[in-house]
N, C-alpha and C positions, 0 to 999 in steps of 0.2 A: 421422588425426584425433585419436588421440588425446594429442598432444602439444601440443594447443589450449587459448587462455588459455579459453575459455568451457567446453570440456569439464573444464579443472581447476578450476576456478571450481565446477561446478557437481558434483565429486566433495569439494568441500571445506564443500558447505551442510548435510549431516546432524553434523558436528562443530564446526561453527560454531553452528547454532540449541542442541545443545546444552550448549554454553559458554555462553552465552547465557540462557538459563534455567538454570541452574546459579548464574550470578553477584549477588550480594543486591539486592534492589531498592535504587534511592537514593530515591525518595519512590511511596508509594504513586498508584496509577493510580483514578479512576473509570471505571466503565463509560460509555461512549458514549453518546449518545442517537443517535447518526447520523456515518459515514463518509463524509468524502467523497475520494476521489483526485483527478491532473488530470496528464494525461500526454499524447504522441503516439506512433502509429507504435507497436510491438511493445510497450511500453511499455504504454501505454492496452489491450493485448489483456491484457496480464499483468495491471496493475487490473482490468479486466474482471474477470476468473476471480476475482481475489482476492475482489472484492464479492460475487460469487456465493457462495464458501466462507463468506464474513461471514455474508450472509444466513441459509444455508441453516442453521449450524452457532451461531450464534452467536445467533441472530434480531434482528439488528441491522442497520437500514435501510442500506444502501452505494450507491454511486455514483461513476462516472468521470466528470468535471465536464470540458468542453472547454476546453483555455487560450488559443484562438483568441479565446473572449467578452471575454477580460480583455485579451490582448494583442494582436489584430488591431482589435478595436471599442471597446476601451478602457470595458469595461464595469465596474458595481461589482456584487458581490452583497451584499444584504440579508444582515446577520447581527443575532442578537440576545449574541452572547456576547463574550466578554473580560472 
C-alpha cells in the first residue's frame, strides 16, 4: 500500500499546505460571509467535513450544495453578488 498514488499524495499535503502559506499573497482576500461547496460521491463527504471545520473554527456559515439541482433540473440559484 504504500507505494500508492493516494498514499503519496496524501504524505505530500503537510509540505505542500506549507509552501503554500509561505508563498506572498497576490491580492488580498475578504472574509466570507458564507461558503458554499458542490461536489459528489467521497468528494461531497470531504466538503462535508470541510464545512463543519469552517463553521466550528472559523464561525462561518458553510454548506455542500447538490450539483444534481443545477445539472440534472437545470436549475438557477438566486445570488446577490458579482
Amino acid at each position: 500500500m504504500k507505494n500508492t498514488l493516494i498514499y503519496n499524495e496524501l504524505l505530500s499535503a503537510p509540505n505542500l499546505i506549507t509552501k503554500i502559506f509561505q508563498q506572498k499573497p497576490v491580492h488580498k482576500v475578504e472574509r466570507p460571509n458564507a461558503i458554499l461547496t458542490m461536489a459528489r460521491g467521497s468528494s461531497d463527504h470531504a466538503a462535508n467535513f470541510f464545512s463543519f471545520l469552517v463553521m466550528k473554527y472559523l464561525g462561518i456559515p458553510a454548506t455542500s450544495l447538490s450539483p444534481s439541482t443545477l445539472t440534472v433540473y437545470n436549475s438557477h440559484f438566486y445570488r446577490d453578488w458579482e
